[in-house]
C-alpha positions as CSV (number, residue, x, y, z in Angstrom):
1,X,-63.0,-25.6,-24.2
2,X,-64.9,-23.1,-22.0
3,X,-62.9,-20.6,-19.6
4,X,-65.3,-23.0,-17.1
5,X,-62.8,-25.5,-17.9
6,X,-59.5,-23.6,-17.0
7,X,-61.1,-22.3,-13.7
8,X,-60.8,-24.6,-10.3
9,X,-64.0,-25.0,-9.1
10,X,-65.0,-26.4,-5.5
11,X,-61.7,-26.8,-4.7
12,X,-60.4,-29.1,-8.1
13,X,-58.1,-28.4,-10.0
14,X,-59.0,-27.0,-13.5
15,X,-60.5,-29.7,-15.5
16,X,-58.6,-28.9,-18.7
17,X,-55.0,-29.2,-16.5
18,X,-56.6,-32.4,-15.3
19,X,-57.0,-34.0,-18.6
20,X,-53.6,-32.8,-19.7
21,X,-51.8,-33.9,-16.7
22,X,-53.9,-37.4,-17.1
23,X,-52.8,-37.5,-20.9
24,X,-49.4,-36.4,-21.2
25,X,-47.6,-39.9,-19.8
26,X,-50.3,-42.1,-22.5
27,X,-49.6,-39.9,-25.4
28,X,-45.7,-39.6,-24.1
29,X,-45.6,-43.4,-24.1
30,X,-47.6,-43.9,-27.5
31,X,-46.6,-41.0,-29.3
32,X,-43.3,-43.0,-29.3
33,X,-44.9,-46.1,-31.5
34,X,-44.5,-45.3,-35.2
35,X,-41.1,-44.2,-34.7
36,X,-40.2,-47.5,-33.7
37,X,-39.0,-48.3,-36.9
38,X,-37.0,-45.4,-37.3
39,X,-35.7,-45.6,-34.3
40,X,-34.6,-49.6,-35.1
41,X,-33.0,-48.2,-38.1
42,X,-31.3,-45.3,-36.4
43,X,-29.8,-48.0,-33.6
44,X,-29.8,-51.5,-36.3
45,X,-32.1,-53.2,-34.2
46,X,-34.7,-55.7,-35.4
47,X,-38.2,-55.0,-34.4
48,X,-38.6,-56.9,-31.0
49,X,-35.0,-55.7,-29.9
50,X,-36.4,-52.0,-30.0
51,X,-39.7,-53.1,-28.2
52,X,-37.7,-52.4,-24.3
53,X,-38.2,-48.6,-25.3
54,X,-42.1,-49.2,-24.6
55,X,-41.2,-51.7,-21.8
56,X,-38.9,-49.3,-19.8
57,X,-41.4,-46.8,-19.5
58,X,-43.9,-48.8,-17.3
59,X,-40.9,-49.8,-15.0
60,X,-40.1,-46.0,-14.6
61,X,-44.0,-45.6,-14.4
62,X,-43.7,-48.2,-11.9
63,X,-41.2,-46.7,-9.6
64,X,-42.1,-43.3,-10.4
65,X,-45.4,-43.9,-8.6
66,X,-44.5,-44.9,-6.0
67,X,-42.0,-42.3,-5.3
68,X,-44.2,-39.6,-5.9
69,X,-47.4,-40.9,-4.4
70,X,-45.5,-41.0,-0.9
71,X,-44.0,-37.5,-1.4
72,X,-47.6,-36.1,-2.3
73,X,-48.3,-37.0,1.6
74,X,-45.0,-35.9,2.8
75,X,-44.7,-32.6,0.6
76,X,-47.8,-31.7,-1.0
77,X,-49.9,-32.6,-3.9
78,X,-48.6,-29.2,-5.7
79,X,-44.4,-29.7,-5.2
80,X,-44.9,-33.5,-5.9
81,X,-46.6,-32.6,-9.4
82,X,-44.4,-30.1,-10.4
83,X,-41.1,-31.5,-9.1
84,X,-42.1,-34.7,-11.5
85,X,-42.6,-33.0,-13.9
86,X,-39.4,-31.2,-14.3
87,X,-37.3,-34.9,-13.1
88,X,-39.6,-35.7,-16.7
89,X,-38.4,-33.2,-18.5
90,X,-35.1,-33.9,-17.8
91,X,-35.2,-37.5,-18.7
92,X,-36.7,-36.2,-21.6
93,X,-34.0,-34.2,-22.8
94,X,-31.5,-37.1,-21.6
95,X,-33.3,-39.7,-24.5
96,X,-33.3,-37.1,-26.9
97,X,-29.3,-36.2,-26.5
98,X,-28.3,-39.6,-25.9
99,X,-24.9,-41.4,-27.5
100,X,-25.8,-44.6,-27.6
101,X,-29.2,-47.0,-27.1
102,X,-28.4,-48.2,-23.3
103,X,-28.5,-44.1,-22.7
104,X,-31.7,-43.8,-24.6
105,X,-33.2,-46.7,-22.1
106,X,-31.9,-44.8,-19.4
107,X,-33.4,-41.5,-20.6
108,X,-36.5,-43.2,-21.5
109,X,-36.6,-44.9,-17.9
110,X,-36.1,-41.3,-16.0
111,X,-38.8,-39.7,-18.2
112,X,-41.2,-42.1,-17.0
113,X,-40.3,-42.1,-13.4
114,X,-41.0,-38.0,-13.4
115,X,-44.2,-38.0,-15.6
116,X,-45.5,-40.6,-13.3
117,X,-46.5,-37.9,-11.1
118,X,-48.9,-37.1,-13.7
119,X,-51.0,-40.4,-12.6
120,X,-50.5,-40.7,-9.2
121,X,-50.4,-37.5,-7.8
122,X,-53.3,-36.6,-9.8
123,X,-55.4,-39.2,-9.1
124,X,-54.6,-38.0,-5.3
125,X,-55.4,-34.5,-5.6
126,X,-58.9,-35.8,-7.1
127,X,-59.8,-38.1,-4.5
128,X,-58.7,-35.3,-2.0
129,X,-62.2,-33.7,-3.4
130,X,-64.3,-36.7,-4.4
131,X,-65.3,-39.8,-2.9
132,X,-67.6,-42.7,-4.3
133,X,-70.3,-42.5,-6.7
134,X,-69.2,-39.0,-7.3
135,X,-65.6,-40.3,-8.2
136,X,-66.3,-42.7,-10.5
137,X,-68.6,-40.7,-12.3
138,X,-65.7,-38.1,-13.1
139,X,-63.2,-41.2,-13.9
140,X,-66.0,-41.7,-16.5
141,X,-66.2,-38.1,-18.0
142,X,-62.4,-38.2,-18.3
143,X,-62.6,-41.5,-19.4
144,X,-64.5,-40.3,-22.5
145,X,-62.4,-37.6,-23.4
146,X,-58.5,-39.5,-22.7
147,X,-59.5,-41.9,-24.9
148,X,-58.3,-39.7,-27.9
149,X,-55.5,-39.0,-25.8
150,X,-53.6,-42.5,-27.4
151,X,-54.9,-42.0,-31.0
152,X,-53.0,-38.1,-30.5
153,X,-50.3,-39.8,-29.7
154,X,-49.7,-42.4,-32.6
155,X,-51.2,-39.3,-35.0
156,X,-49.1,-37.0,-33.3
157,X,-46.0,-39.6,-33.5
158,X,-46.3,-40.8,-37.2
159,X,-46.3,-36.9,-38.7
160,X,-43.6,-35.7,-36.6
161,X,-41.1,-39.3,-37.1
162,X,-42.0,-38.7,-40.9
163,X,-40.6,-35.1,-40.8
164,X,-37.8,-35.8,-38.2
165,X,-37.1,-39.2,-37.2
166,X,-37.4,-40.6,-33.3
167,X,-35.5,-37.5,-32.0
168,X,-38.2,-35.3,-33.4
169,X,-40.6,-37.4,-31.6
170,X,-38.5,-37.0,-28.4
171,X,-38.4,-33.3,-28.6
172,X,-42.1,-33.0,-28.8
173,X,-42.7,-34.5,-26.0
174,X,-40.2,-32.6,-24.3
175,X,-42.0,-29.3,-25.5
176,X,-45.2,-31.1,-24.2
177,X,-43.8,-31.7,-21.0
178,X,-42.3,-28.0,-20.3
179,X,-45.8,-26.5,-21.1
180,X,-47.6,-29.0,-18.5
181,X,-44.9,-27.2,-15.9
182,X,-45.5,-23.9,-17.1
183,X,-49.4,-24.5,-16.3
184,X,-49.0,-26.7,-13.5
185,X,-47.0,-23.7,-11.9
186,X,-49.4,-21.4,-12.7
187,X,-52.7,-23.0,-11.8
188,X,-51.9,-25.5,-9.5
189,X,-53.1,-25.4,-5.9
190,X,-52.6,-27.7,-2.7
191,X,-55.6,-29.9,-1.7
192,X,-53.8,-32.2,1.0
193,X,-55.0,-32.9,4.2
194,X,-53.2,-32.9,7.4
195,X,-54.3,-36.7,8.2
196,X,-51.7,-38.0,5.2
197,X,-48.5,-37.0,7.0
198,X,-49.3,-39.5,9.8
199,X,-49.4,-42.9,7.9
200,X,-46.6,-45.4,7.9
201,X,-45.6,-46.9,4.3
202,X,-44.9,-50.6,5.8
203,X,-47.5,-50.7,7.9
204,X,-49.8,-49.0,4.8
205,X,-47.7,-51.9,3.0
206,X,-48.7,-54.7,4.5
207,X,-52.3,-54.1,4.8
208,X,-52.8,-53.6,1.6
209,X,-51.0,-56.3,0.6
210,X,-52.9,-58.5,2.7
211,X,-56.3,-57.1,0.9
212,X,-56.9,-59.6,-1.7
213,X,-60.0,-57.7,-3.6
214,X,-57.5,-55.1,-4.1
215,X,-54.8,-57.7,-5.5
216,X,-57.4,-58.4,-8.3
217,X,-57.8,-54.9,-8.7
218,X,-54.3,-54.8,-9.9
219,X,-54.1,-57.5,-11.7
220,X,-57.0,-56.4,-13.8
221,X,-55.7,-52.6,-14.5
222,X,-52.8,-54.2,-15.1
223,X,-53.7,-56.8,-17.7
224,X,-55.8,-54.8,-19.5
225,X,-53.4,-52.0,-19.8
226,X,-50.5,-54.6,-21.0
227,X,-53.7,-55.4,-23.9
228,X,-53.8,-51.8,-24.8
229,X,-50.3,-50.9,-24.8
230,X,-48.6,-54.5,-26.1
231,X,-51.3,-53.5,-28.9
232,X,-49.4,-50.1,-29.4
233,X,-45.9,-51.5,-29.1
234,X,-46.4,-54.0,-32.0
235,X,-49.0,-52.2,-34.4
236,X,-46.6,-50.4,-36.7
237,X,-45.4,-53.9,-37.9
238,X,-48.5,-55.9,-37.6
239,X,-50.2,-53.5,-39.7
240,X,-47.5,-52.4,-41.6
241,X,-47.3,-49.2,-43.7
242,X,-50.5,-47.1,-44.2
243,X,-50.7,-44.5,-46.8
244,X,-51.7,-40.9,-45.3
245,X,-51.9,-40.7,-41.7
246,X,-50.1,-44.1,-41.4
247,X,-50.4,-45.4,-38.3
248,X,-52.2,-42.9,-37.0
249,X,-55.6,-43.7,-38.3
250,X,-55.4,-46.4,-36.2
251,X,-54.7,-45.0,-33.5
252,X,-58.2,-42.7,-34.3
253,X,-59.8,-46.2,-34.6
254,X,-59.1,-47.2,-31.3
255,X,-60.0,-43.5,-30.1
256,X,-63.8,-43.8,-31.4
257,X,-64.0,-47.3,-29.8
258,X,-62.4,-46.5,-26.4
259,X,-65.1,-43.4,-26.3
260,X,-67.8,-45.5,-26.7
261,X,-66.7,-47.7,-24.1
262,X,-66.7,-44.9,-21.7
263,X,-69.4,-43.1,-22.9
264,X,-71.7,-46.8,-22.4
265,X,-71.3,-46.3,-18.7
266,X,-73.5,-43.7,-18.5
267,X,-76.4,-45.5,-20.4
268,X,-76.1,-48.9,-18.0
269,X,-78.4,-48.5,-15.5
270,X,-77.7,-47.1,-12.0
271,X,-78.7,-50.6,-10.6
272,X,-75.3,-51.9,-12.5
273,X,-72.7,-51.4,-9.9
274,X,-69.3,-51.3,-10.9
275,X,-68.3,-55.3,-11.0
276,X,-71.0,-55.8,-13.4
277,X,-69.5,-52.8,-15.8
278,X,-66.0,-54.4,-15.3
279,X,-67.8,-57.5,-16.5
280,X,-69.2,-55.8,-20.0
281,X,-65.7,-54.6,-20.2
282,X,-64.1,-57.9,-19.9
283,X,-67.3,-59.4,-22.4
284,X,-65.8,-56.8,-24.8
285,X,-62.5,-57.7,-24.5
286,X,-63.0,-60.7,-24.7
287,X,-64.5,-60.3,-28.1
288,X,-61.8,-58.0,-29.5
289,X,-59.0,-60.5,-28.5
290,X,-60.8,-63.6,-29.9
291,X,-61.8,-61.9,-33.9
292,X,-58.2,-61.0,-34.0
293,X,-57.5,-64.7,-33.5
294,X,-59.6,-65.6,-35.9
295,X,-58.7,-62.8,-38.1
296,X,-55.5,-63.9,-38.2
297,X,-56.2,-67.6,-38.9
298,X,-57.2,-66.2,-42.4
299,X,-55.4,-63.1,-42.8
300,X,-51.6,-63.8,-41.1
301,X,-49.9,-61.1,-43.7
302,X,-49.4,-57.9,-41.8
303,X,-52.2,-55.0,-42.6
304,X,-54.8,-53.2,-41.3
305,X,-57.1,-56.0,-40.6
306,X,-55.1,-57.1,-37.7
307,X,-55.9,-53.6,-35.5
308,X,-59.6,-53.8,-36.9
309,X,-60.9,-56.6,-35.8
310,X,-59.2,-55.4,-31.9
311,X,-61.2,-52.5,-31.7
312,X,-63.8,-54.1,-28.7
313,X,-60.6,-54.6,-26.9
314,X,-60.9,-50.5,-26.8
315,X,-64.3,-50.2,-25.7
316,X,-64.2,-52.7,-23.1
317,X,-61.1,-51.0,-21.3
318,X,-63.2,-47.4,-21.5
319,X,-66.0,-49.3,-19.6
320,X,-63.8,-51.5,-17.6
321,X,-61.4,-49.1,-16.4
322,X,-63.2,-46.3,-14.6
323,X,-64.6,-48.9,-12.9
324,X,-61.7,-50.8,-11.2
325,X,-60.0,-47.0,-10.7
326,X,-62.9,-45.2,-9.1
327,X,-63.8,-47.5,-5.9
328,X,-60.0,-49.2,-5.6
329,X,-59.3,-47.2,-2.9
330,X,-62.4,-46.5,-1.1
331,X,-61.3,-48.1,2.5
332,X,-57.7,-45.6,2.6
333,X,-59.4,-42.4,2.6
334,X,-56.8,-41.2,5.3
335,X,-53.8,-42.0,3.3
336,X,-54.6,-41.6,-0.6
337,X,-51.0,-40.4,-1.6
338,X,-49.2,-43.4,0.1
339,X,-52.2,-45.9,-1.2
340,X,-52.6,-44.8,-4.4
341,X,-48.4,-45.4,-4.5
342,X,-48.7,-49.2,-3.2
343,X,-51.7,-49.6,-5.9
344,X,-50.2,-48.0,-8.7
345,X,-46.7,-49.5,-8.4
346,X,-48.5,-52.8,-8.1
347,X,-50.1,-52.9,-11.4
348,X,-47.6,-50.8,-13.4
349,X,-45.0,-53.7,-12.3
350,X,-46.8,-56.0,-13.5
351,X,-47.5,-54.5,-16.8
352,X,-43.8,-53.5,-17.3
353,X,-43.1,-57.1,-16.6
354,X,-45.6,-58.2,-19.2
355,X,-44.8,-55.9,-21.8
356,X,-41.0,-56.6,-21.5
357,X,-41.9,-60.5,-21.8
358,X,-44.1,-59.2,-25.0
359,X,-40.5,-58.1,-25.9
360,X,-39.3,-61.7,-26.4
361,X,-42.2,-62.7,-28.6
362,X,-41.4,-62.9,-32.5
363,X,-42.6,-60.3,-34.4
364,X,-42.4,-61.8,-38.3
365,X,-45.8,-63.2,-37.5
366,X,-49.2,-62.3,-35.6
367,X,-49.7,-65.8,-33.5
368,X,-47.3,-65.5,-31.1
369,X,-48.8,-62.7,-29.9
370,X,-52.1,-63.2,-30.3
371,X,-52.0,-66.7,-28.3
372,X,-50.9,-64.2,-25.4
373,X,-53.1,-62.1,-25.6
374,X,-55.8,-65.0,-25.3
375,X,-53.7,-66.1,-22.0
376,X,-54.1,-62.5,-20.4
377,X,-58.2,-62.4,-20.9
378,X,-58.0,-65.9,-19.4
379,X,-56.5,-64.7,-16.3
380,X,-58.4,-61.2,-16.3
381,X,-61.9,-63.2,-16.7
382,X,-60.7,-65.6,-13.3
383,X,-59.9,-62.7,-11.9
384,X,-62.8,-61.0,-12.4
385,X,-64.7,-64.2,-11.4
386,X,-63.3,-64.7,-8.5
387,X,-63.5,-61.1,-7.2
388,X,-67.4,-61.1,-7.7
389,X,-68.1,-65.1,-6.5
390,X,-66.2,-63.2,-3.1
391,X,-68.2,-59.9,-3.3
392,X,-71.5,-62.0,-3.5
């Protein structure tokens, strides 16, 4: 990384505190993964009992965003970043100490709800200096480079619960978390606009509630996340154990694939607008989800074979994704913090809700959840269908 990199340029924040910020709540929420099992030992809890310690995270995410996207407009991008990041730290610190599992929940829950600023506020600050074409473009770049951002989290996860268990894991990201403040105090600067302090949140509310093309907007971050991280949640027992790296070369798997994803954006040609990416993204999906059906119809013993043949799933969210993210908001210019709130809290909802009903599925066998995840492309390709058939 170049000093370029650390340096805020036209008014952005450094691009190497961007990509940390934008990291930090996917590896904090993956890193987590192969110390499931540990952590179901630690607690005697089968393996779908401990699956609500992914699952509360997206409903902290979920309020979280909300909570800090309205106090970016009311306080400033700068205290709504840093003052989420130390209510993440602290929940941090609470999972790590905790008694008993309900506390661990509650820990996990808090951490969550402060490292959402990471997204939201983020996000804001980004669209407080970009707009359109120019957006998307640097959803894209980051695109390419977070994608290792989940494989360092499983990688990161599986050497450190080897070493010290699920607390170990917990105080690494509490470490990860306290340097983010330390360079989010340093570097930081405010980019808000006067304009955001005027908007109401119901009235912001109800109009955007009443905006269907950004309903399906939600719907499909929000399906394709619950892909991506249900995959996370149940790959240390679908694959089962791994010698070296263990779960972490998977993670690397899906790293590679989610790069190429991105990185295939910028070979489509410019005449490709972003409905017809989201389309090769879906296409790819698509094809992940359906040879790990039929992967499984001949292979149902847990192994590697059942992240393998997924891997598409990777590279269609890297295309897909910057893609629905970049234009979402292009008609609330005067009131990102407070929009990008309503949208966020919308999809991360809904993919805390889906991963906690992931939660329920039994995981002695790779059907159940692979029938699901055949039900959640069905609805993101009518979605998707929809959206466009509207468009055109």
């Amino acid at each position: 990384m170049t000093f370029s990199s650390l340096s805020p340029r036209g008014g952005l924040p450094p691009r190497g505190l961007v990509i940390a910020l934008l990291a930090l709540p996917q590896i904090a929420e993956t890193i987590l993964a192969p110390a499931l099992p540990d952590l179901a030992r630690h607690w005697r809890l089968d393996a779908a009992a401990a699956q609500p310690v992914m699952g509360v995270f997206f409903l902290g995410f979920a309020v979280g965003v909300l909570l800090w996207g309205h106090l970016a407009d009311a306080w400033g991008r700068r205290p709504a970043l840093l003052s989420g990041l130390a209510v993440g730290l602290a929940g941090t610190v609470g999972a790590l100490l905790a008694p008993d599992f309900g506390l661990l929940l509650l820990g996990r829950f808090v951490q969550a709800l402060g490292l959402a600023t990471c997204s939201v506020t983020t996000q804001t600050l980004l669209r407080d200096k970009l707009g359109g074409e120019s957006l998307t473009r640097y959803f894209v770049t980051l695109g390419a480079v977070l994608a290792w951002s989940p494989a360092a989290g499983p990688l990161a996860g599986q050497l450190v619960s080897d070493w010290k268990g699920y607390r170990g894991v917990m105080a690494g990201i509490a470490l990860a978390v306290s340097l983010a403040l330390l360079a989010g105090i340093a570097l930081l600067r405010e980019t808000r606009g006067e304009a955001a302090r005027t908007v109401a949140l119901p009235v912001l509310a109800r109009q955007m509630l009443g905006d269907a093309r950004l309903r399906r907007a939600a719907v499909l971050v929000a399906g394709l996340n619950l892909l991506a991280f249900s995959f996370y949640s149940a790959g240390p027992f679908m694959t089962g154990p791994l010698p070296g790296l263990g779960f972490g070369w998977i993670g690397l798997a899906v790293a590679v694939a989610g790069t190429l994803g991105a990185l295939f954006n910028r070979r489509l040609p410019g005449s490709a607008g972003p409905a017809q990416r989201v389309a090769y993204g879906l296409g790819c999906v698509l094809a992940g989800v359906a040879a790990q059906a039929v992967a499984i119809m001949f292979h149902p013993e847990p192994g590697p074979l059942w992240a393998l043949a997924a891997l598409p799933l990777f590279a269609g969210y890297g295309l897909a994704i910057p893609n629905l993210l970049g234009p979402a908001l292009k008609h609330y210019g005067h009131c990102l913090g407070r929009a990008g709130a309503l949208f966020g809290v919308a999809y991360y909802s809904l993919l805390g809700l889906g991963l906690a009903a992931t939660s329920w599925l039994p995981f002695d066998a790779p059907q159940p959840l692979s029938l699901a995840w055949l039900a959640v492309v069905a609805v993101l390709l009518a979605a998707h269908r929809r959206q466009r058939d509207e468009q055109g």
